[in-house]
DRENDO-1510 file (C-alpha; in Angstrom, 1 decimal, always signed):
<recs>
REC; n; res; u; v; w
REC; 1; UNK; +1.7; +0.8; +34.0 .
REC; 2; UNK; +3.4; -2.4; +32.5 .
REC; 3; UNK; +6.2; -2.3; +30.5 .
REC; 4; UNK; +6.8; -4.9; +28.2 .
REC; 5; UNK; +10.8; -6.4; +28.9 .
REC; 6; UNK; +12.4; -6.8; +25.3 .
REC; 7; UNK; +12.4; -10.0; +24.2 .
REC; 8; UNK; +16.1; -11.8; +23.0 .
REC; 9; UNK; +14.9; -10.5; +19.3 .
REC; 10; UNK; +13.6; -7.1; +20.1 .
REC; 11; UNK; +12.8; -6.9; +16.1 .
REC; 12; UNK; +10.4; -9.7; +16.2 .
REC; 13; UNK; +6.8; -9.0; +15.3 .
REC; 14; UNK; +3.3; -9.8; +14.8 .
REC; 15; UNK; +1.4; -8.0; +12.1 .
REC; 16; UNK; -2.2; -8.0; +11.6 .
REC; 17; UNK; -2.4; -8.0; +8.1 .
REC; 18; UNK; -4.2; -6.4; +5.7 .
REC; 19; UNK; -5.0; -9.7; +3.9 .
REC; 20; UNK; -7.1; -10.5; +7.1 .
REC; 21; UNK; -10.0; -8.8; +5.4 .
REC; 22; UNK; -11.3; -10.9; +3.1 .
REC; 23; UNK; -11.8; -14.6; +4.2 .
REC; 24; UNK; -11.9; -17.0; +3.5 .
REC; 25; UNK; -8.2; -16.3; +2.4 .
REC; 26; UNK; -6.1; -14.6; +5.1 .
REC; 27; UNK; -2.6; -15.3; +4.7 .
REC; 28; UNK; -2.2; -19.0; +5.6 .
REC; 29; UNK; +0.9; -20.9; +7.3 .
REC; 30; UNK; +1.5; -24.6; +7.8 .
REC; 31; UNK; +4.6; -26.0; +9.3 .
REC; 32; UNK; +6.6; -29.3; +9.4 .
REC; 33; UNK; +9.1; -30.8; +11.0 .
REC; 34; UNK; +12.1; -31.0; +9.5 .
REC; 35; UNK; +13.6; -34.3; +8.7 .
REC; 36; UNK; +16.9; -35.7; +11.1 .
REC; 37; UNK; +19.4; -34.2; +9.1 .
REC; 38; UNK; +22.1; -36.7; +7.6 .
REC; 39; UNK; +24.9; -34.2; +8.5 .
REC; 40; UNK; +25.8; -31.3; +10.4 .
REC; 41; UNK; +24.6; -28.0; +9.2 .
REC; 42; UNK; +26.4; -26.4; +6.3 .
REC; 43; UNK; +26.4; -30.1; +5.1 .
REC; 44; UNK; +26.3; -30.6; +1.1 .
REC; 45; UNK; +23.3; -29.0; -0.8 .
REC; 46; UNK; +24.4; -30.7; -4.0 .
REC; 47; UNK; +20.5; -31.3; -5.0 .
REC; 48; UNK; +20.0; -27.4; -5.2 .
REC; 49; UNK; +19.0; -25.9; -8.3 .
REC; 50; UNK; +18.4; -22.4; -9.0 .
REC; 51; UNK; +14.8; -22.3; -10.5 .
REC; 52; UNK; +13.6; -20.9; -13.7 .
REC; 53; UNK; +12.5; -17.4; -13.0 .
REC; 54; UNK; +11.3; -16.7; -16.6 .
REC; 55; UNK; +10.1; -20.2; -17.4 .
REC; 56; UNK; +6.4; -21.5; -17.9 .
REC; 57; UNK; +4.1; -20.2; -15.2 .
REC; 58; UNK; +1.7; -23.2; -15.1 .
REC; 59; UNK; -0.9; -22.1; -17.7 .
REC; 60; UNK; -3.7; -21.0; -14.6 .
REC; 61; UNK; -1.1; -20.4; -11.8 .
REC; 62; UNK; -1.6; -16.6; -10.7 .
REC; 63; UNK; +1.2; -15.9; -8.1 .
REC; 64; UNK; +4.0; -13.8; -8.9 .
REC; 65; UNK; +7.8; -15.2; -9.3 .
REC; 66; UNK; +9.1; -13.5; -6.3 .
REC; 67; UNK; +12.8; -12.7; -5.2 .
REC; 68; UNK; +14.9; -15.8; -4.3 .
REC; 69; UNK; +12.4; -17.8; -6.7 .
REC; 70; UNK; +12.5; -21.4; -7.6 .
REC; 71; UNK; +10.0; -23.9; -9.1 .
REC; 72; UNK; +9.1; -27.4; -8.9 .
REC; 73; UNK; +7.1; -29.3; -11.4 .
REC; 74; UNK; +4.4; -31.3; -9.8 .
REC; 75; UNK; +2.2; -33.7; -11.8 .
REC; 76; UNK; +1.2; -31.7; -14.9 .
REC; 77; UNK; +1.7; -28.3; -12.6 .
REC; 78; UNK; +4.5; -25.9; -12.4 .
REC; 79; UNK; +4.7; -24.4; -9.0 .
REC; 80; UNK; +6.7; -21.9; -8.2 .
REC; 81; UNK; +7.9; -20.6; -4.8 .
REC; 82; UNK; +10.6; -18.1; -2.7 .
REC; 83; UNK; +12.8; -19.7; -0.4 .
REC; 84; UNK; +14.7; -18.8; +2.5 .
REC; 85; UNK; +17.4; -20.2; +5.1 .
REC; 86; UNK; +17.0; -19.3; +8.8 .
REC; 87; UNK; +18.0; -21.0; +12.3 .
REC; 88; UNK; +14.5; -22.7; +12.9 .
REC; 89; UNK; +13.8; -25.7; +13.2 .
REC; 90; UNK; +11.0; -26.5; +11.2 .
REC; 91; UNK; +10.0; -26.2; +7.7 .
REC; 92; UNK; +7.5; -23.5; +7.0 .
REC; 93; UNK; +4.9; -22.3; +4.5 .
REC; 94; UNK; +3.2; -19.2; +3.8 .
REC; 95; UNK; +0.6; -18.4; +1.1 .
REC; 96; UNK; +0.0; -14.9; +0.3 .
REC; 97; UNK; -0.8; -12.4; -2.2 .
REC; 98; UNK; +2.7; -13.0; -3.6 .
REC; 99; UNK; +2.3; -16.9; -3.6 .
REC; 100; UNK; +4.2; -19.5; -1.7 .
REC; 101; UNK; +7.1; -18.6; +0.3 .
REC; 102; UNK; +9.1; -21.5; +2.4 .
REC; 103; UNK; +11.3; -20.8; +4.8 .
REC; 104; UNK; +13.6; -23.7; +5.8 .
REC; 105; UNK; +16.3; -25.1; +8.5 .
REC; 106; UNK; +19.9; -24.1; +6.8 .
REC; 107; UNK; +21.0; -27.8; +6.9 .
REC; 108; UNK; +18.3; -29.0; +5.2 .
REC; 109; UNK; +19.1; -30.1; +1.6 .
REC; 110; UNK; +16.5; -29.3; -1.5 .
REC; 111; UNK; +15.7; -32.5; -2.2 .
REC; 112; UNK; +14.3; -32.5; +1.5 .
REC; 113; UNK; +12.3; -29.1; +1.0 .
REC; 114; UNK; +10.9; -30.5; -2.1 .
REC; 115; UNK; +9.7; -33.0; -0.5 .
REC; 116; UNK; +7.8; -31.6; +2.1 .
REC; 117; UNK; +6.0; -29.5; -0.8 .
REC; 118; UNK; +4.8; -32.5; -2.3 .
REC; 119; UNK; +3.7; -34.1; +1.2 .
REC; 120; UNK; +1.6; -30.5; +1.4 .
REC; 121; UNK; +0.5; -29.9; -2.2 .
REC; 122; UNK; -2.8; -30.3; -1.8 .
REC; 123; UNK; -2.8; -27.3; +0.4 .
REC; 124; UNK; -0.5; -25.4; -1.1 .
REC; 125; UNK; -2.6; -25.4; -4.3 .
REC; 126; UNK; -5.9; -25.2; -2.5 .
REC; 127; UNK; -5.1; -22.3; -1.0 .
REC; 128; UNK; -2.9; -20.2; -4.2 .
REC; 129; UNK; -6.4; -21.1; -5.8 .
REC; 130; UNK; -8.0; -19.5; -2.8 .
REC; 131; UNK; -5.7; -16.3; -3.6 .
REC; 132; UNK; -5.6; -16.5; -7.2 .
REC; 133; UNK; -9.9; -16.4; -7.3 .
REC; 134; UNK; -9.4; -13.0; -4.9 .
REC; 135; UNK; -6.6; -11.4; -7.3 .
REC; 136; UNK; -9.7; -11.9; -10.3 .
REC; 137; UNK; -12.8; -10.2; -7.9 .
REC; 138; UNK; -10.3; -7.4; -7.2 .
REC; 139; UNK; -12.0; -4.2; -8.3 .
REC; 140; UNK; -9.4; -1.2; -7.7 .
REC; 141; UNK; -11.9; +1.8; -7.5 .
REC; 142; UNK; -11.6; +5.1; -9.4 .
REC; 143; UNK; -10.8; +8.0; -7.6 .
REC; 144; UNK; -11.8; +11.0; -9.5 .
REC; 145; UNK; -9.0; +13.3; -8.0 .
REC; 146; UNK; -11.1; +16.7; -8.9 .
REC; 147; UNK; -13.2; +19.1; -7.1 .
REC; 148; UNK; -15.9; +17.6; -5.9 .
REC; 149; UNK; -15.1; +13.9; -5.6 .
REC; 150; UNK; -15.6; +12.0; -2.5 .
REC; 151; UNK; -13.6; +9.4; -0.4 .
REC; 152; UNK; -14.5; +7.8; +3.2 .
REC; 153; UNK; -13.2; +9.3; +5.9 .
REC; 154; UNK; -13.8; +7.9; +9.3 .
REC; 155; UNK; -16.4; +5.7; +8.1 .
REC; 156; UNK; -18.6; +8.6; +5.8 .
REC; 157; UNK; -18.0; +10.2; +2.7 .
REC; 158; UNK; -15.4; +13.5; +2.2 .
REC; 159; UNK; -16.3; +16.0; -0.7 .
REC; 160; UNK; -13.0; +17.6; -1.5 .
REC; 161; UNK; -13.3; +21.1; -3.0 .
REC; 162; UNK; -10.6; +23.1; -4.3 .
REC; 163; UNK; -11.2; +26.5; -2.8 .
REC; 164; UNK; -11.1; +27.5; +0.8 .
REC; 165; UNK; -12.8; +30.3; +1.8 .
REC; 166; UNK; -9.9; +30.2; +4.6 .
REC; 167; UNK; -7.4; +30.5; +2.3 .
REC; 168; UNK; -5.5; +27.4; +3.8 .
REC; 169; UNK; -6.4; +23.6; +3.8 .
REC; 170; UNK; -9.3; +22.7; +6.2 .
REC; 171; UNK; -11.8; +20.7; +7.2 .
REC; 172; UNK; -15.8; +21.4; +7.8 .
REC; 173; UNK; -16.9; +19.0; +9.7 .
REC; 174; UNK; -20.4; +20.0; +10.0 .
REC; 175; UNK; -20.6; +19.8; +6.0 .
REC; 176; UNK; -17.7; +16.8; +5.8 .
REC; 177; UNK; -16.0; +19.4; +3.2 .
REC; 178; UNK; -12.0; +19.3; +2.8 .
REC; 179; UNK; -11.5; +22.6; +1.6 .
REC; 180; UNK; -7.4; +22.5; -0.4 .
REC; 181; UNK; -6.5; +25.4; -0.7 .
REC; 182; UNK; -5.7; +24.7; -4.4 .
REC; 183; UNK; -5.9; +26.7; -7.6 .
REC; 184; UNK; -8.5; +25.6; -10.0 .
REC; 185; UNK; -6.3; +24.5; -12.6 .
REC; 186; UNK; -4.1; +22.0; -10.1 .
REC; 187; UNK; -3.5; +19.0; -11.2 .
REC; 188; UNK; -4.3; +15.4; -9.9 .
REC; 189; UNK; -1.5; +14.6; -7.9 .
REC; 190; UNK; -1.4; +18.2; -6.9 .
REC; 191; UNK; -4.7; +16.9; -5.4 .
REC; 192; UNK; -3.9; +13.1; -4.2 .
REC; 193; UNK; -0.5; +14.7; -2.4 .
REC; 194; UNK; -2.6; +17.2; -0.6 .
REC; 195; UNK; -5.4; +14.5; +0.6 .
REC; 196; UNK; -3.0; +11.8; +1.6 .
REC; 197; UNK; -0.5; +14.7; +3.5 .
REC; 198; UNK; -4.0; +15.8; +5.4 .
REC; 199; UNK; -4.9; +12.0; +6.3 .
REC; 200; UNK; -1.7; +11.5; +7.4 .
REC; 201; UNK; -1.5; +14.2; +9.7 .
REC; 202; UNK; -5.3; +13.2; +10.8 .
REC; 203; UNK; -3.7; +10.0; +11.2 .
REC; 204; UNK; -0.6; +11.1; +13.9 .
REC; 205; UNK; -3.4; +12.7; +15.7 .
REC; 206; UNK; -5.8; +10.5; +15.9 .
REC; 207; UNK; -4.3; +7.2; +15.9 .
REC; 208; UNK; -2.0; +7.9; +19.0 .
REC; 209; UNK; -4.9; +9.2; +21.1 .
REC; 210; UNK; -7.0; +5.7; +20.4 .
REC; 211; UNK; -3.8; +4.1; +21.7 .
REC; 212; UNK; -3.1; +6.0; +24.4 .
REC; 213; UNK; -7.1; +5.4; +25.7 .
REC; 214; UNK; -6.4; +1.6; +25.0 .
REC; 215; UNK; -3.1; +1.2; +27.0 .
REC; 216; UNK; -4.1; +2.9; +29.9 .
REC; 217; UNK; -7.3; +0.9; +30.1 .
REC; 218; UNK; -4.9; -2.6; +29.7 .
REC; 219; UNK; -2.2; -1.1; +31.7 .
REC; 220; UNK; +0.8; -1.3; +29.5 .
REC; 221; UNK; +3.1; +1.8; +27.8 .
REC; 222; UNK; +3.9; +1.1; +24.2 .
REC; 223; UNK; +7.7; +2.1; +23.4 .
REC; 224; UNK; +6.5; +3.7; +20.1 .
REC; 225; UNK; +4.9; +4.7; +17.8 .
REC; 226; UNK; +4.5; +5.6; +14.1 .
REC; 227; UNK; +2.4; +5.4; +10.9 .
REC; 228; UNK; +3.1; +3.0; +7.9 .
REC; 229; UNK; +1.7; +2.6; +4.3 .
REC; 230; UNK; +2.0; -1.1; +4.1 .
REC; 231; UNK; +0.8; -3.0; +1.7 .
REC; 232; UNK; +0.1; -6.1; +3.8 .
REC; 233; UNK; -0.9; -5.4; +7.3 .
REC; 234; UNK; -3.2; -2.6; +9.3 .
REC; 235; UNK; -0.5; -2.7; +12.3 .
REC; 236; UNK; +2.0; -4.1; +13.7 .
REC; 237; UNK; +4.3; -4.6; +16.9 .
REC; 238; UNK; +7.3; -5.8; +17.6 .
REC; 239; UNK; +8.6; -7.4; +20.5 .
REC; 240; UNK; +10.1; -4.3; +22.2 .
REC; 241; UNK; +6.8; -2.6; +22.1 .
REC; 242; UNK; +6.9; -0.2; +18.8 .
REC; 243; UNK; +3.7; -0.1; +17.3 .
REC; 244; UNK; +3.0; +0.9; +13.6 .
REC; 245; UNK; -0.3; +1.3; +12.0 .
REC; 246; UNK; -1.7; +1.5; +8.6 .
REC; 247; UNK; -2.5; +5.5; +8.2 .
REC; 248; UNK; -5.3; +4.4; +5.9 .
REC; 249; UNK; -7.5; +3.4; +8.9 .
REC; 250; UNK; -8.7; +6.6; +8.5 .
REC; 251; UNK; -10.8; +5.5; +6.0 .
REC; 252; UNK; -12.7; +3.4; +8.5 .
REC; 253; UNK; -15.2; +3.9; +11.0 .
REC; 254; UNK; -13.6; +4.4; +15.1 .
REC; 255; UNK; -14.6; +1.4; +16.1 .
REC; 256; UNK; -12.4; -0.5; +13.6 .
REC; 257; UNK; -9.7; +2.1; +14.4 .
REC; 258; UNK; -10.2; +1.0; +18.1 .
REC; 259; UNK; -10.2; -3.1; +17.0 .
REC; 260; UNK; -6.7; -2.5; +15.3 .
REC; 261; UNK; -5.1; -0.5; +18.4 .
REC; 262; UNK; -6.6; -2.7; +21.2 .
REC; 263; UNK; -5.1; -5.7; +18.9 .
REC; 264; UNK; -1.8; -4.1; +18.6 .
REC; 265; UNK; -1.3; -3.3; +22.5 .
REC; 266; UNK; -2.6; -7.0; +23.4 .
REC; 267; UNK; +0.3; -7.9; +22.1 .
REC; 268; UNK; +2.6; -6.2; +24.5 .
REC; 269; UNK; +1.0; -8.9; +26.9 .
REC; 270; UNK; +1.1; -12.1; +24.9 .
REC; 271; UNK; +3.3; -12.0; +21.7 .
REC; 272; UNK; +1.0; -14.5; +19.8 .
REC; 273; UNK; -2.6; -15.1; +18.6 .
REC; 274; UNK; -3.5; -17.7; +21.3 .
REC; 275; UNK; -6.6; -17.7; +23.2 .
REC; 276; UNK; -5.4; -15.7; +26.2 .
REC; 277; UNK; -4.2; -13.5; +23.2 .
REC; 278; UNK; -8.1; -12.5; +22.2 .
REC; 279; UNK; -8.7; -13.5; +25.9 .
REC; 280; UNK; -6.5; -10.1; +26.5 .
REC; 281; UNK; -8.3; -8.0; +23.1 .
REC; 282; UNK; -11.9; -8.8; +24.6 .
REC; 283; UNK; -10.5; -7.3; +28.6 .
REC; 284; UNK; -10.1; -4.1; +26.6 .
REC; 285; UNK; -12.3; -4.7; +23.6 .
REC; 286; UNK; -15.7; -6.7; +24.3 .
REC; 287; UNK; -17.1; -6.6; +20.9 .
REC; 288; UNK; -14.2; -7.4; +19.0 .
REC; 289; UNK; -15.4; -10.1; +17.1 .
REC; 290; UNK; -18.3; -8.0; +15.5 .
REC; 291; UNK; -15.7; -5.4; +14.4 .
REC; 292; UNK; -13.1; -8.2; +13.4 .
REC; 293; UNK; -16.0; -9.2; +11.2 .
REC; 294; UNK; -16.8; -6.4; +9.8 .
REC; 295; UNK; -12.8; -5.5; +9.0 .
REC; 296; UNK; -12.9; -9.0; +7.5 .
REC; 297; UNK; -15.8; -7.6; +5.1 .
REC; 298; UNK; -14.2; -4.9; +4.6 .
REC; 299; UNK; -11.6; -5.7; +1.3 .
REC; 300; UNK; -8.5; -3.5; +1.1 .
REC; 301; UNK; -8.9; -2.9; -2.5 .
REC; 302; UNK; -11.8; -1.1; -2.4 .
REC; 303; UNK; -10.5; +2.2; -0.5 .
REC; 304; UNK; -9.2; +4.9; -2.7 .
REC; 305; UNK; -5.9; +4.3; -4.4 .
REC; 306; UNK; -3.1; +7.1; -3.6 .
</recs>
């Protein structure tokens, strides 16, 4: 068995995020070099302005005004963005589901970040369009939390029923029937707590076997593991070999449960998304890009809402 050797960041980490399931708008990155700078870092930032965070929006622009926000008027267009310093050495933008967020050089002035935005605003609009058409088709579905509603579970429908004839919280798998264990007068969250504890707890179970099965057939030992309810991403791992995953895979069929681990582990072998990346998911995973596909298909917003 391989061990992955920590990295100089053991915190580091790839996600696979939850955004990756509705193209054509995954989360979206473009970087650019950043210009010589004039001084040494910590030189003068005089053209920094705080932005606006309660100003005019733009009319039609949809994102959010995150943390850190500032905005930029471009042509007729009021963009606005988060920013933050780091130690690399290039400019870089994200577009997400909270709108543009640019990390930047610490010597690098405003002025200079402001320009790169307007070098890359065709992009950047193109793709906040991109995000701001998916926010409109988003459909959020409605959960009857009562006796007798239904939610997926591993890919097929659950009928939850109130009563057990067991007298404790159950599951009949020949009938697909999760029996609470709750008085007929409980309320809603009563009834969402008690689901989400039992997929949970499905989820430890289940979701640590499929990894186990897909590390040993790769040959590498994760150094954790544990669930998450992250908004953003179906897994993660970080560069000392912790793996988190999304407990509401449980939703989905075993074969995307399988896609998400066999993604995770490959990175315990190459910390990236290059070709010997997928090159190391298909070893372990051969019809990957079928179940990709169909967690592409698949939007987030339309599992139940807890």
């Amino acid at each position: 068995m391989k061990l992955l050797r920590p990295t100089a960041d053991p915190n580091a980490q790839l996600e696979l995020p939850l955004a990756d399931a509705t193209p054509p708008v995954p989360p979206v990155q473009q970087n650019l070099l950043a210009p010589a700078p004039d001084a040494q870092p910590g030189a003068d930032r005089a053209g920094e302005r705080t932005g606006d965070r309660g100003g005019d929006r733009g009319g039609d622009m949809w994102p959010p005004i995150l943390p850190n926000g500032r905005t930029l008027q471009v042509g007729e267009r009021t963009l606005h963005y988060s920013l933050k310093r780091s130690s690399r050495r290039t400019i870089g933008f994200t577009v997400d589901d909270r709108g543009l967020s640019i990390t930047a050089p610490r010597w690098v002035t405003l002025v200079d970040i402001e320009s790169a935005i307007l070098e890359k605003q065709r992009w950047i609009f193109a793709k906040l369009g991109e995000w701001r058409h998916r926010e409109s088709r988003r459909v959020l579905p409605t959960v009857q939390w009562r006796d007798g509603a239904e939610l997926p579970f591993l890919g097929q429908p659950v009928t939850l029923r109130l009563e057990s004839p067991a007298g404790v919280l159950c599951f009949d798998a020949d009938t697909r029937v999760l029996h609470l264990a709750l008085p007929a007068h409980a309320e809603e969250q009563q009834i969402k707590d008690r689901v989400q504890g039992w997929l949970q707890n499905q989820a430890r179970r289940l979701l640590a076997e499929r990894l186990d099965i897909y590390a040993a057939k790769l040959g590498v030992r994760h150094t954790g593991f544990a669930l998450t309810s992250a908004a953003t991403r179906w897994g993660s791992c970080t560069a000392d070999g912790k793996i988190r995953l999304n407990w509401r895979l449980m939703h989905f069929p075993l074969s995307m449960i399988d896609y998400v681990a066999a993604h995770e582990l490959a990175h315990l072998k190459e910390m990236n998304h290059s070709p010997r990346f997928w090159e190391t998911v298909e070893s372990i995973f051969p019809e990957f890009r079928d179940v990709r596909a169909r967690l592409r298909a698949h939007p987030p917003e339309l599992l139940p809402t807890f």
